[in-house]
N, C-alpha and C positions, 0 to 999 in steps of 0.2 A: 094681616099684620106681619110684617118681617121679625125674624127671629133674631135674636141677636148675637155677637159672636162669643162665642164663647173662647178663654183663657183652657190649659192645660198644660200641666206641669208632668215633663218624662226625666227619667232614670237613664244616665248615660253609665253602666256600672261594668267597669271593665278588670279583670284578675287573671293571670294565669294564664293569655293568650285566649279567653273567651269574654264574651259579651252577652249580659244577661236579660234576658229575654221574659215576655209571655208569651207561652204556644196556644196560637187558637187555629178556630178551623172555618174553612169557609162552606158555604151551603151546597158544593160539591163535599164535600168529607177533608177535602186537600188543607195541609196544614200552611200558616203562616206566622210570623213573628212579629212583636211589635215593641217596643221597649216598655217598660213598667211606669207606671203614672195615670195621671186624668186629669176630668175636670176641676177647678180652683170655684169652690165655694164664697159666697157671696163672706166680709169682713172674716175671709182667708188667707194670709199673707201666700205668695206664688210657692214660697220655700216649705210652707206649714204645707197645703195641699200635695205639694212632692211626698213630703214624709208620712203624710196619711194615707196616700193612693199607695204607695211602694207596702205601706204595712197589709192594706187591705188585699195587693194582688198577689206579692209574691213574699208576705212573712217574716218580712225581717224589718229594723228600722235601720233607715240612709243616714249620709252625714252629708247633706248638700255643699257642694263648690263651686266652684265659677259654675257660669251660667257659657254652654258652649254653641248650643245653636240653636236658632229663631226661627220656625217656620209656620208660613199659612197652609192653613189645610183649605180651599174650599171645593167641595165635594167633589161640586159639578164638573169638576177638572178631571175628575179620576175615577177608576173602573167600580168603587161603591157606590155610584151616584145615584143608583137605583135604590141604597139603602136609603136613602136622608139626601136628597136635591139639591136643597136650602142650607144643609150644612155646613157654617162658616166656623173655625178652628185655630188659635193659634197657637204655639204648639211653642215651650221652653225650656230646651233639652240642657238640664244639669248635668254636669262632672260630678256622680258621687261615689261613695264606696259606706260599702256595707258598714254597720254600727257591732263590733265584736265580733266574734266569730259565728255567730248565727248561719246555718243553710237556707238558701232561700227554699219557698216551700210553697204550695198552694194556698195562698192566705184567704182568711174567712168571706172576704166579698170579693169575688171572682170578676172578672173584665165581662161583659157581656158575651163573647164569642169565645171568652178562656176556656182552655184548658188545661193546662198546665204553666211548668215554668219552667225552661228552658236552659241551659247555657250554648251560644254559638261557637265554635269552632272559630276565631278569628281568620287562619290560615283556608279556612275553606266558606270565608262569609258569602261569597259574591254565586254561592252552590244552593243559598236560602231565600224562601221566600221572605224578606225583610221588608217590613217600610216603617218609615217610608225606605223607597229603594236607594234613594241619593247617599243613605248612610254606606252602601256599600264601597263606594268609591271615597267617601269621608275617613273613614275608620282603619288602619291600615293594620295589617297583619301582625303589627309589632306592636296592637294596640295606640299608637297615634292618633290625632284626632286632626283631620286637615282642613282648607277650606274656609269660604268667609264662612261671618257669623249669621247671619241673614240670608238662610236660602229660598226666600224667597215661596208659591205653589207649588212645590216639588213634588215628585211621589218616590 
């Protein structure tokens, strides 16, 4: 039986010349980054799921905004493929900003490969392991967001 695709909802959350992050690691020990968010539960609106996954991974609650960029994940395209083959993912990266002044922080249910939580260096983003990686060329130093909306299998 084919699987179906799954919806996820990420955190575009930019302050200060950085870009916040979960740090996980790969099954070398090597660390990598990914944006804060997940999967969109069944009679879960996209925006509801953003603000749950953001409290669960990194502690604070979001203020969702524009909806900035649209991408398929499917697996088989990309160097996890060994993780999940069949893995199809589309992927709804919001413009948010944090709710009060809360630090972000390890939140109670952890990303599966988390370990921490991050903030990137904007001015040295293209020096991280980031994915997907296309953000690196999207995101510019000065915090900008470039680029269409629909990137498409990117990694």
């Amino acid at each position: 039986m084919e699987k179906p695709i799954r919806n996820s909802a990420k955190a575009i959350i930019i302050d200060g010349g950085r870009l916040l992050t979960i740090r996980c690691t790969d099954d070398d020990g090597l660390p990598f980054y990914l944006l804060p968010g997940g999967g969109q539960n069944k009679k879960e609106s996209i925006t509801d799921a953003l603000i749950r996954e953001c409290r669960e991974e990194v502690g604070v609650t979001v203020i969702p905004g524009d909806i900035r960029y649209v991408r398929d994940y499917i697996s088989m395209n990309h160097e996890f493929a060994q993780t999940n083959p069949e893995f199809h993912q589309v992927e709804f990266m919001f413009i948010c900003r944090i709710n009060g002044d809360d630090e972000p922080h390890m939140g109670h249910i952890k990303d599966e490969w988390q370990n921490g939580v991050e903030w990137l260096d904007l001015k040295r983003i293209a020096e991280y392991a980031l994915y997907p990686k296309a953000l690196k060329k999207l995101i510019t130093s000065a915090g900008d967001l470039t680029g269409p909306v629909y990137l498409g299998d990117v990694n």
